[in-house]
N, C-alpha and C positions, 0 to 999 in steps of 0.2 A: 608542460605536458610532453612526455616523452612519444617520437616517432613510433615504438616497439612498445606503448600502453595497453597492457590485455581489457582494462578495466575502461567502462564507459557508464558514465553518468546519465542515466533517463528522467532521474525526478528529485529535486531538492539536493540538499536539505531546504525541507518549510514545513512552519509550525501552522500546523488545522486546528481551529475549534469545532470540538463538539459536545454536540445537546445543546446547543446556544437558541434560544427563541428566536423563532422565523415564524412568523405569520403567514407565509406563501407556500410553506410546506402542510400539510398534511397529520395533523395532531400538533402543529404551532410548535413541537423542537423539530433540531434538526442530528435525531441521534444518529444517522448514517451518511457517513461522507463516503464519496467514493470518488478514487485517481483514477485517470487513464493514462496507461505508459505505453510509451511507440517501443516498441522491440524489432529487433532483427532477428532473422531468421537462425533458427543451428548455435545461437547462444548460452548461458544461466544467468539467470535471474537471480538475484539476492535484492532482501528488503530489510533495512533498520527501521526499527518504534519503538522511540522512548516518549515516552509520557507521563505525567502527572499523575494521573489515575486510571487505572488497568480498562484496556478497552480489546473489542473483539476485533479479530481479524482474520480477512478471508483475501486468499490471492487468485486471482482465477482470469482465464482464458476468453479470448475475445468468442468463444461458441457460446459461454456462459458455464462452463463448465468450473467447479472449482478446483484449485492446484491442491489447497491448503485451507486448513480451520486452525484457529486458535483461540480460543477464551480467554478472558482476564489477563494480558498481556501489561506489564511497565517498561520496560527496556527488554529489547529483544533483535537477533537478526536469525531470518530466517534466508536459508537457502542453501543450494545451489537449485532452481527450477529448469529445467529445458525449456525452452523458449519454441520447441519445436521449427513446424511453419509456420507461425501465428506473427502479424505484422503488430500484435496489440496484446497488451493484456491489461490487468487490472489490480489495484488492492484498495479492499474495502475495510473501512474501518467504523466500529458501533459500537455505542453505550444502552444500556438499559435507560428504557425512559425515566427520565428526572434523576438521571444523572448527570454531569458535563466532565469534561478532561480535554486537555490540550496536548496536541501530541506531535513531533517532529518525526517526518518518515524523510528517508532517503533509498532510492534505486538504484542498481546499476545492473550493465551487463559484465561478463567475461566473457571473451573469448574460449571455446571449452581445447 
């Protein structure tokens, strides 16, 4: 890792199951996973998702606001997001019920 690295790692790579039966959720799948990513301040944000089988995704901000929609997603990188002043943000990932897909996301910031 270089001293002058604009790029910084907040999440993964790692592979999430989803729609996988869980009994402690809520209709017993679990088709909505959802990350929390620590961000820094005056950043961007980028997110890769590849996956098995196309799944939704939403990236959105520690108010609850969302950044980003996308449906039926397989391999994908979405970005550059401003990270504004928010110490957090989020990406959520979901299938239609009685669906399932496994998916590998990975985060990072840049410095802008």
């Amino acid at each position: 890792m270089s001293l002058f690295e604009k790029r910084t790692q907040v999440y993964g790579p790692e592979s999430i199951s989803i729609g996988e039966f869980d009994p402690a959720v809520d209709g017993f799948y679990r088709n909505v996973v959802t990350v929390p990513l620590a961000v820094k301040h005056n950043q961007m944000l980028y997110v890769k998702v590849t996956s098995d089988n196309p799944v939704d995704i939403v990236i959105a901000r520690d108010n609850g606001s969302a950044v980003m929609h996308k449906d039926k997603q397989k391999d994908v990188q979405l970005g550059p997001f401003p990270t504004e002043k928010h110490d957090s943000m989020g990406v959520i990932l979901g299938v239609f019920r009685g669906d399932k897909a496994t998916a590998t996301l990975e985060a990072w910031t840049e410095r802008k």
